[in-house]
Rosetta silent file (secondary structure, phi, psi, omega in degrees, C-alpha in Angstrom):
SEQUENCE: XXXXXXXXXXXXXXXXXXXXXXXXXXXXXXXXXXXXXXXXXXXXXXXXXXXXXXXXXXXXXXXXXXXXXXXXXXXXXXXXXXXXXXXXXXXXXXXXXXXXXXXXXXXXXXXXXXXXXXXXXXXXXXXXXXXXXXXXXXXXXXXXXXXXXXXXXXXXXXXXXXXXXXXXXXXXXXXXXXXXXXXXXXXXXXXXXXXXXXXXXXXXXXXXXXXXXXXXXXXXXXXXXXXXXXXXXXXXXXXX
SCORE:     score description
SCORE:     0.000 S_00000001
   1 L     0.000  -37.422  159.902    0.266   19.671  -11.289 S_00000001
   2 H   -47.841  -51.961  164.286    1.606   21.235   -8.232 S_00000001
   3 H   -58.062  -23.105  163.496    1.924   18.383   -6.647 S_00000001
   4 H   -82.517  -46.786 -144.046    4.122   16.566   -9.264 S_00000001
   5 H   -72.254  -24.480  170.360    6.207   19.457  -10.384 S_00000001
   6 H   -50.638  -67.255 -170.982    6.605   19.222   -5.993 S_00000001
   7 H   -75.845  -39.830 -165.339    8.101   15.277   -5.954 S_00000001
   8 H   -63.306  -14.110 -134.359    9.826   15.877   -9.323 S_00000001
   9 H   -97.615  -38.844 -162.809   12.077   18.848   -7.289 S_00000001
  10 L   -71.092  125.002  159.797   12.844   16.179   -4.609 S_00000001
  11 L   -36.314  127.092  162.713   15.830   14.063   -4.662 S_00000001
  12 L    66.724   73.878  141.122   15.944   10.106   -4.770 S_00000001
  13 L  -126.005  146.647  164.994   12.067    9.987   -4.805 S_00000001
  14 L  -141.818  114.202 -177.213   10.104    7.993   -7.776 S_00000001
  15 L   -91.801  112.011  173.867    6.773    9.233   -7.980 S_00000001
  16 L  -152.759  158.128 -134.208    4.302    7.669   -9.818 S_00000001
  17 L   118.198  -41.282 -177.248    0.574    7.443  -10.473 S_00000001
  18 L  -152.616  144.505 -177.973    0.421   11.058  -11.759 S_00000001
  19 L  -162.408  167.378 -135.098    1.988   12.676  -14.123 S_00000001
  20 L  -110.842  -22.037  178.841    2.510   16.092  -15.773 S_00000001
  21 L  -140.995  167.346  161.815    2.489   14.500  -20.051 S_00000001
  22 L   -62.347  -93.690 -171.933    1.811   11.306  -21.774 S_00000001
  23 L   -13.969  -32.333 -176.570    5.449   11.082  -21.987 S_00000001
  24 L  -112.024   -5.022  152.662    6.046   11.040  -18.536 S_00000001
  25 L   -87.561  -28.533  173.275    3.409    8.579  -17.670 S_00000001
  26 L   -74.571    6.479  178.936    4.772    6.114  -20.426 S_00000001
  27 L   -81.284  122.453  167.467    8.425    6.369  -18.836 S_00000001
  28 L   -30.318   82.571 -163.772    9.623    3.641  -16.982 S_00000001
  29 L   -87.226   85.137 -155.486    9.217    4.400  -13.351 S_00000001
  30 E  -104.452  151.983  140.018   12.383    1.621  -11.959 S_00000001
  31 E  -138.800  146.444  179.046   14.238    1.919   -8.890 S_00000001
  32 E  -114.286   95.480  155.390   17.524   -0.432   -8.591 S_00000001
  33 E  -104.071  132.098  173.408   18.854   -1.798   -5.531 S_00000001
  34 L    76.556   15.539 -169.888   21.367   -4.336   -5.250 S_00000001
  35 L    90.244   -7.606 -162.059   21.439   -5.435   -8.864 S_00000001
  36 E  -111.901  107.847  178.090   17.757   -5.642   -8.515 S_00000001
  37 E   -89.953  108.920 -138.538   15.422   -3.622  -10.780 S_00000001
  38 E  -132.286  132.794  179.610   11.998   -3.007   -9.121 S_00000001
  39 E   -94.548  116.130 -179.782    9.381   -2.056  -11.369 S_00000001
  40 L  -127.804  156.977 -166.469    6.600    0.149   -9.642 S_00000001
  41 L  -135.582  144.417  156.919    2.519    0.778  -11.585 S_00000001
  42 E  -149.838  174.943 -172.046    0.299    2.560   -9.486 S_00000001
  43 E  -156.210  144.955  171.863   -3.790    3.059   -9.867 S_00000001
  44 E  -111.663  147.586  159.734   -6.861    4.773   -8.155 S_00000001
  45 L   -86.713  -19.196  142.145  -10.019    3.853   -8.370 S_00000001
  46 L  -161.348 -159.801 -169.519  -10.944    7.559   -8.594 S_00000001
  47 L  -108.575    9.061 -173.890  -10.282   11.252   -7.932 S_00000001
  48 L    66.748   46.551  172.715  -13.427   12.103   -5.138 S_00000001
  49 L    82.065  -17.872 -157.647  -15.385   13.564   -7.812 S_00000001
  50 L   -82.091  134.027 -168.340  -12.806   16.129   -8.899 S_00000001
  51 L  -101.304  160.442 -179.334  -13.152   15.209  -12.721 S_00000001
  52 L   -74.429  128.814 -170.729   -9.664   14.671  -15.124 S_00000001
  53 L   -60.922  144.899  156.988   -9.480   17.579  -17.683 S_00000001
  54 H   -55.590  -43.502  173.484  -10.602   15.409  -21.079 S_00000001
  55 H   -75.363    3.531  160.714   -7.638   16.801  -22.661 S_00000001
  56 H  -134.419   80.156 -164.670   -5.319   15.198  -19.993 S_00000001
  57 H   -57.917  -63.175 -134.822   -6.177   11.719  -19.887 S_00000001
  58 H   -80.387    8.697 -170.468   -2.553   10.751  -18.545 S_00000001
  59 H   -97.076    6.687  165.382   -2.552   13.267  -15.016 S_00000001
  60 L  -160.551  116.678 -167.171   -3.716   10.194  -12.849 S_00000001
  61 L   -67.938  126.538 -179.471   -3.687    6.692  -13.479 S_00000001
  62 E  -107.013  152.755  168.275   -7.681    4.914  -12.864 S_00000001
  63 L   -67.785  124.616  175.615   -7.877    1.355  -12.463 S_00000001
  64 L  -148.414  118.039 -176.349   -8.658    0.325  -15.758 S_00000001
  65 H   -59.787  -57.795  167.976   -8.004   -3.449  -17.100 S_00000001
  66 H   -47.794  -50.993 -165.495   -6.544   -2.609  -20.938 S_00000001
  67 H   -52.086  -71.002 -115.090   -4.512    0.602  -19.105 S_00000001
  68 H   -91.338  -44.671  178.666   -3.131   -1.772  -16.697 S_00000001
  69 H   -53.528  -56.857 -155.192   -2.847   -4.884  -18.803 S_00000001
  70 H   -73.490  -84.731  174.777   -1.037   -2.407  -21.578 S_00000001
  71 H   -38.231  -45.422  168.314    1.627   -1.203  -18.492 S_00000001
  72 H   -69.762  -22.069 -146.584    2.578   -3.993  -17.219 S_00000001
  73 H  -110.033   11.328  151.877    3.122   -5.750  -20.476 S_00000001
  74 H   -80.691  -84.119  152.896    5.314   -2.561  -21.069 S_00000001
  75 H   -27.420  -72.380 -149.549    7.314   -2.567  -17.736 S_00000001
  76 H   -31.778  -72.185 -148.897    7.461   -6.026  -17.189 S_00000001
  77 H   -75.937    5.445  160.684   10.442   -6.858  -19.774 S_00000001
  78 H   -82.510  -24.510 -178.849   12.372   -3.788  -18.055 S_00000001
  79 L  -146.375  156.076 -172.762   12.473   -5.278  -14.278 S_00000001
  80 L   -77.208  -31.322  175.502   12.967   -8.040  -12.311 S_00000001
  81 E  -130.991  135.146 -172.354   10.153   -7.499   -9.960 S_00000001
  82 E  -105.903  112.365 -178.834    7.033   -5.513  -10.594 S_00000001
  83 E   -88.427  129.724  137.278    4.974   -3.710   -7.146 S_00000001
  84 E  -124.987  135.930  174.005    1.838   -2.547   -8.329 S_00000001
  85 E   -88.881  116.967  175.815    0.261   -0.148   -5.840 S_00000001
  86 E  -109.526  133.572 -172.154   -3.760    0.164   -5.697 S_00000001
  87 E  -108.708  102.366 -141.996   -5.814    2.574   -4.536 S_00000001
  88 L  -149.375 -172.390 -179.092   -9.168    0.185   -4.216 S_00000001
  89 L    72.312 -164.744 -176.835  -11.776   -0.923   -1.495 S_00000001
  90 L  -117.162  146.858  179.605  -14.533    0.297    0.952 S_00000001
  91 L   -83.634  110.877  156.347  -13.178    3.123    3.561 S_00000001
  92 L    95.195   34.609  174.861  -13.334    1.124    7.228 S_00000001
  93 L  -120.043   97.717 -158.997  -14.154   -1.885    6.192 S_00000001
  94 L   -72.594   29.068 -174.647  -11.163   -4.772    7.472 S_00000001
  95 L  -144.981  145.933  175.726  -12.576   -7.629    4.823 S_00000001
  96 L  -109.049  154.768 -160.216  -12.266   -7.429    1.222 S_00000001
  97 L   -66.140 -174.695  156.018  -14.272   -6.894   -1.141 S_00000001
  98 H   -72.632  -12.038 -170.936  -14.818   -9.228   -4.256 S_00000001
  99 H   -77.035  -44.998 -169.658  -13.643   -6.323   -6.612 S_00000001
 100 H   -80.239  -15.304  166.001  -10.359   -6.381   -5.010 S_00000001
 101 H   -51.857  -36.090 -161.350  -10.077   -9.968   -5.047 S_00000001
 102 H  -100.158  -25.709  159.723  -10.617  -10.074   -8.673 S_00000001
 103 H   -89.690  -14.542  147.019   -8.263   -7.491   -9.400 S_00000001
 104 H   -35.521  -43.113 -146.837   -5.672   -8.797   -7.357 S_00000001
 105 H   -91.909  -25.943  177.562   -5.917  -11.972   -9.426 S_00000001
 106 H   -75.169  -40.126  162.631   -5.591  -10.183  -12.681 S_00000001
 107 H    -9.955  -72.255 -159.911   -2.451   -8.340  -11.294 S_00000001
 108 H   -91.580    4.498  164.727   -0.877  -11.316  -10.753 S_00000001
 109 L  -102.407   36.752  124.117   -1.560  -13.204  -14.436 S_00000001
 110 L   -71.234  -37.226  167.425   -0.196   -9.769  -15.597 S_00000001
 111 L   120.937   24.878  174.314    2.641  -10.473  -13.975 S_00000001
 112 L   -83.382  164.040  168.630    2.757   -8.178  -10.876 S_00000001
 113 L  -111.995  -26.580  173.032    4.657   -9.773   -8.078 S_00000001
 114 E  -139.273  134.580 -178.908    3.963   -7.739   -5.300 S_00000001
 115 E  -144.262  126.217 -163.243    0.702   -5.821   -4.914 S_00000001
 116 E  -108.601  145.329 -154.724    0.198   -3.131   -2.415 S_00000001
 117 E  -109.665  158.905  140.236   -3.251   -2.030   -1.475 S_00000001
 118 E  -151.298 -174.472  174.622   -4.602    1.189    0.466 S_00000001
 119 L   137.070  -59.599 -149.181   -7.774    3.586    0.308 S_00000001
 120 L   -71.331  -17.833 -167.909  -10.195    1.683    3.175 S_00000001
 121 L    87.069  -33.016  160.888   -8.223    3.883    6.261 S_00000001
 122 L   -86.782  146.158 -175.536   -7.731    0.176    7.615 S_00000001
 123 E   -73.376  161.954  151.156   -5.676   -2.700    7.450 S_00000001
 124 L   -93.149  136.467  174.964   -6.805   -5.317    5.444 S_00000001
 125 L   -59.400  142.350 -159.818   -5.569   -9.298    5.114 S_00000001
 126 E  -113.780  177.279 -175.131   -2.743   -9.824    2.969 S_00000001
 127 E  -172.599  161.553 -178.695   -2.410  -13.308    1.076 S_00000001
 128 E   -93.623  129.560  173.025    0.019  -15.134   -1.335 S_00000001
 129 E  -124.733  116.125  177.593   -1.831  -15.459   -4.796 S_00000001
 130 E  -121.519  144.445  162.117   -0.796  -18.175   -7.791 S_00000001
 131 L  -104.227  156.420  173.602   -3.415  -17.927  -10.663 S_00000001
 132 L   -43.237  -35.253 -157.163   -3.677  -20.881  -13.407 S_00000001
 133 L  -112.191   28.049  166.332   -1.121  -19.388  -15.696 S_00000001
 134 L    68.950    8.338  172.396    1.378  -20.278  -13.112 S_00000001
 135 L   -82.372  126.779  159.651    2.097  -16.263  -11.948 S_00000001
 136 E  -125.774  169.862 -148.908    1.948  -16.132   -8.222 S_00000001
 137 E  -160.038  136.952  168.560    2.164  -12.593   -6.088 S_00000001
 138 E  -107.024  144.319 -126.965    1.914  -11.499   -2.584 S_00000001
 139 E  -136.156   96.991  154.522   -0.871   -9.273   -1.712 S_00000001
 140 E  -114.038  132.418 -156.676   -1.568   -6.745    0.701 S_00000001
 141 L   -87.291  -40.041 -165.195   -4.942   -5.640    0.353 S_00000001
 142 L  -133.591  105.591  170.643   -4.843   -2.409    2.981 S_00000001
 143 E   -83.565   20.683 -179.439   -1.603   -1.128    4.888 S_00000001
 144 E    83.246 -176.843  119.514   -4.049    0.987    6.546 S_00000001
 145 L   -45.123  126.303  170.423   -3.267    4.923    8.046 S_00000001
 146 L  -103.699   -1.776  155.751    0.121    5.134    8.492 S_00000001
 147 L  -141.948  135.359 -174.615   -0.808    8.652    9.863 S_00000001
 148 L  -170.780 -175.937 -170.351   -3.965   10.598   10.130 S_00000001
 149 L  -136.397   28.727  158.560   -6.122   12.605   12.389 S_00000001
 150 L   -29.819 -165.591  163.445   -9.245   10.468   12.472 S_00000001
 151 L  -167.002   64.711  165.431  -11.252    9.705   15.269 S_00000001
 152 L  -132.721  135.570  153.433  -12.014    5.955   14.983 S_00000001
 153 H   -56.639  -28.129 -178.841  -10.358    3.686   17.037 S_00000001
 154 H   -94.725   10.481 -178.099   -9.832    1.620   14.255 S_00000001
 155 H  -115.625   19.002 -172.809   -8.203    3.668   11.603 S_00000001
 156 L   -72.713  -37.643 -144.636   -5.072    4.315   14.442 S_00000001
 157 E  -100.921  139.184  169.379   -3.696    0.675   13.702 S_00000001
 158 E  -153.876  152.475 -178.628   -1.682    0.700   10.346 S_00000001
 159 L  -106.628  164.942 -176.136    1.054   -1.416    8.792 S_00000001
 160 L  -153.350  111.713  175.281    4.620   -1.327    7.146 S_00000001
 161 E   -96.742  141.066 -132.102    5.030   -4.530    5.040 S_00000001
 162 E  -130.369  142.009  172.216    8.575   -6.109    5.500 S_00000001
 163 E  -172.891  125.208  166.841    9.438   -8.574    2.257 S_00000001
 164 E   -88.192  123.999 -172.521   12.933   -9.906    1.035 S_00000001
 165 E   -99.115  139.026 -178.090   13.263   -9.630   -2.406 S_00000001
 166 E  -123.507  138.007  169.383   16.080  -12.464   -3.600 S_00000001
 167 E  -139.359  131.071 -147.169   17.840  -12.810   -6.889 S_00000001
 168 L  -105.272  167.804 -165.751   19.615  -16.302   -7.067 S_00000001
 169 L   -57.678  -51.366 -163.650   23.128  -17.104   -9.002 S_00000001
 170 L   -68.386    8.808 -169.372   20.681  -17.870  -11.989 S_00000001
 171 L   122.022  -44.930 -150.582   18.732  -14.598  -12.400 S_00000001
 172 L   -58.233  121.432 -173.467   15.614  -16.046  -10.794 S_00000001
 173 E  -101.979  118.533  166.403   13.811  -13.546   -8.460 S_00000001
 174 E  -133.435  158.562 -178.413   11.681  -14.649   -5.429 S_00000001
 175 E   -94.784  149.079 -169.748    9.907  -12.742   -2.606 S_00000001
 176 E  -139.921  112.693 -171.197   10.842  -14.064    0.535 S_00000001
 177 E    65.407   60.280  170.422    9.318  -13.826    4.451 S_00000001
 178 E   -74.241  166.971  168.344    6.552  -11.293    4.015 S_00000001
 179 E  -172.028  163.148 -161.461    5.565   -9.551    7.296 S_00000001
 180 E  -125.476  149.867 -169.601    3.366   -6.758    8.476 S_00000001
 181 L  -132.780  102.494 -160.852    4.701   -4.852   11.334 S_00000001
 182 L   -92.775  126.298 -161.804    1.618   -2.652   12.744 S_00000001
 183 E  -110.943  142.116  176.913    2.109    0.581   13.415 S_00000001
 184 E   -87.269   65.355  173.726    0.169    3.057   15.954 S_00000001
 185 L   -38.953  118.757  158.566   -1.091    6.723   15.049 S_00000001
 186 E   -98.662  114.995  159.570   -0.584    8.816   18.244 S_00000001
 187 E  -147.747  150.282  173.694   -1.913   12.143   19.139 S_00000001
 188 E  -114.678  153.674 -178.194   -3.372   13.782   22.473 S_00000001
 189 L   -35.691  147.429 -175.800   -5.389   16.698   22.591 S_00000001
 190 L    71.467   33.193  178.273   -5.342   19.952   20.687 S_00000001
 191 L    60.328   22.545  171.405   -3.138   17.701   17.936 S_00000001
 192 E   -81.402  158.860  159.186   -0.080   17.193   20.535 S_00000001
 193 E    55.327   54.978  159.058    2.562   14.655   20.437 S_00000001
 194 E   -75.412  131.455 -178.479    1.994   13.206   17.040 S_00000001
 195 E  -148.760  156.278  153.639    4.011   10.027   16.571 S_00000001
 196 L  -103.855  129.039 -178.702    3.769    7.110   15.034 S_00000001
 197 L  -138.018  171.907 -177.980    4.892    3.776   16.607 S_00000001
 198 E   -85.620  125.551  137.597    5.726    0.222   16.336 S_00000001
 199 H    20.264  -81.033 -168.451    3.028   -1.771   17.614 S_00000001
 200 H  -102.587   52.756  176.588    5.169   -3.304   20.520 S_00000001
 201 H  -137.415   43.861 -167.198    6.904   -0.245   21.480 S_00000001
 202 L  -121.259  137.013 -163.702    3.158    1.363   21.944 S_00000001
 203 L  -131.380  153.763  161.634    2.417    1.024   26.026 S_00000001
 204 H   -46.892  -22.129 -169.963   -1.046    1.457   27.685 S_00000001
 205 H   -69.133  -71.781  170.146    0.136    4.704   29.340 S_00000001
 206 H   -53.288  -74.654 -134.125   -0.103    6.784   25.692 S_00000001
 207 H   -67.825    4.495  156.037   -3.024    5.155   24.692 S_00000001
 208 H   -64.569  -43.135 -173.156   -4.751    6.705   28.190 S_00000001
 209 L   -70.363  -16.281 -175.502   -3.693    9.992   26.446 S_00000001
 210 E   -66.705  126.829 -137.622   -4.843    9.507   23.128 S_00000001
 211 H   -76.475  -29.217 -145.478   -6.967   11.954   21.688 S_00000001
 212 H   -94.611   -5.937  179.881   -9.511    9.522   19.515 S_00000001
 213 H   -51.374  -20.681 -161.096  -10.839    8.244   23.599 S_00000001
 214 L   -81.765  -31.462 -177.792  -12.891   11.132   23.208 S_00000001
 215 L   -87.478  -73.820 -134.460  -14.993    9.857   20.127 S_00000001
 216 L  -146.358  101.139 -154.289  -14.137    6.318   20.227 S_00000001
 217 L  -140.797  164.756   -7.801  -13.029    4.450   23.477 S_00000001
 218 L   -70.206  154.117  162.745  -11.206    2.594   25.196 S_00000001
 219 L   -99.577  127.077  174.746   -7.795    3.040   22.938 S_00000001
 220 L  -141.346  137.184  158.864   -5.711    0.184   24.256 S_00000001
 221 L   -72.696   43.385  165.221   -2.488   -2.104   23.052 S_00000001
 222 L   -98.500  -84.356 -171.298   -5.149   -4.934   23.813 S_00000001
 223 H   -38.061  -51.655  178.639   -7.112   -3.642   21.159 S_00000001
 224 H   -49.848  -70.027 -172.472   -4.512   -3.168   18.856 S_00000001
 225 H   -42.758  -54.492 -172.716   -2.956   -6.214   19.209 S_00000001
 226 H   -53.932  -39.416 -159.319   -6.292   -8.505   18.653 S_00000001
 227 H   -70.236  -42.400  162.420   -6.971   -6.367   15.398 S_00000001
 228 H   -44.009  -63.977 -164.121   -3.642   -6.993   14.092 S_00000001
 229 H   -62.690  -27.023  173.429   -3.787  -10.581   14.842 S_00000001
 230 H   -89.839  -21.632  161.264   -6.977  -10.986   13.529 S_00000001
 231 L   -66.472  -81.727 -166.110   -6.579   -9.432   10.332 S_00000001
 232 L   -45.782  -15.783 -151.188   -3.031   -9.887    9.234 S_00000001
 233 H    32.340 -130.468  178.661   -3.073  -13.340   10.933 S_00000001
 234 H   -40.827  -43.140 -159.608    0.370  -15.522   10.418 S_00000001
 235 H   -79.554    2.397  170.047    2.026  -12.349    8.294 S_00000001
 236 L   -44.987  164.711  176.741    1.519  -10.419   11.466 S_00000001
 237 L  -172.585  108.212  148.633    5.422   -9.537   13.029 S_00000001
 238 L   -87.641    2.109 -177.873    4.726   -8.125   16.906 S_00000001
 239 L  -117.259    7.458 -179.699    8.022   -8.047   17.990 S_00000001
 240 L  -117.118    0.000    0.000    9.914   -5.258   15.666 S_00000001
């Protein structure tokens, strides 16, 4: 409750996922750029044991198929394009599961268009999705850490997904040019010099300084680079 009555205080923010009434989880949660009305749903798979008072169903959204089905089919006829965000997968694991596949797919015959994944600490592969009932969706299953104070080499590498959203003389909205732009948690000992960077502005020189060498070594833009390329593949984008 702290934490919402916190993001409600803040300007220009739309927080959602938790909420403080029923009322304020059934409320449209929109943001409009450009003429463009972007519809955002978000879901957990849980809370880390901490259990939801029974008398306040509505203070976190769980992945649930009727909740979800029930939201979208709510939203939907309010915006042009609907993000759902999910908080799904196994923590450190760069392949996805079958759960998230399968919820992915119902997303998009719900009618999400873009669906953004985290939870695993890692990136994940992103994909294009059309289902039978002619809805298709772009997919990222894991942007990763985009900051944290791990100590795996592998939970350093994180992403910031890049998409054009288009709306044509007739109405019609398409996503356009997805791309993942892989980003680098930095810190050196005793927690200095936290930064976060783009991928190719990341040099061998920090990652001799980097803090996680001590657990989990070598940290290299070698390393980085491969992990990116092999996960994200094509939707990969190394040079911004």
């Amino acid at each position: 409750m702290s934490t919402v009555e916190f993001w409600k205080s803040q300007s220009n923010i739309l927080m959602t996922g938790m909420y403080d009434s029923e009322k304020d989880r059934k409320s449209p949660k929109i943001l409009e750029k450009n003429g463009i009305k972007i519809g955002v749903l978000s879901y957990t798979y849980g809370t880390n044991g901490i259990f939801i008072p029974s008398d306040m169903p509505y203070l976190v959204s769980l992945i649930n198929k009727d909740r979800i089905k029930s939201d979208i089919s709510a939203l939907r006829k309010n915006c042009d394009v609907l993000i759902v965000s999910m908080h799904w997968g196994v923590e450190y694991n760069l392949g996805v599961t079958d759960e998230q596949k399968d919820l992915a797919r119902f997303l998009t015959e719900q009618g999400a268009d873009l669906i953004i994944g985290h939870h695993p600490h890692v990136i994940e592969p992103a994909e294009w999705i059309e289902t039978d009932n002619g809805k298709k969706s772009f997919c990222i299953y894991s942007l990763g850490n985009f900051i944290s104070s791990q100590q795996k080499r592998v939970t350093m590498l994180g992403g910031m997904l890049r998409v054009t959203i288009k709306k044509n003389g007739d109405g019609k909205i398409t996503l356009e040019n997805p791309g993942i732009v892989p980003l680098v948690t930095h810190y050196e000992k005793n927690g200095k010099n936290y930064r976060v960077y783009p991928l190719n502005k990341y040099s061998d020189d920090l990652a001799k300084k980097h803090a996680v060498n001590d657990y989990d070594n070598p940290v290299s833009v070698a390393y980085f680079k491969n992990m990116a390329q092999e996960v994200f593949g094509n939707y990969v984008n190394l040079n911004n």
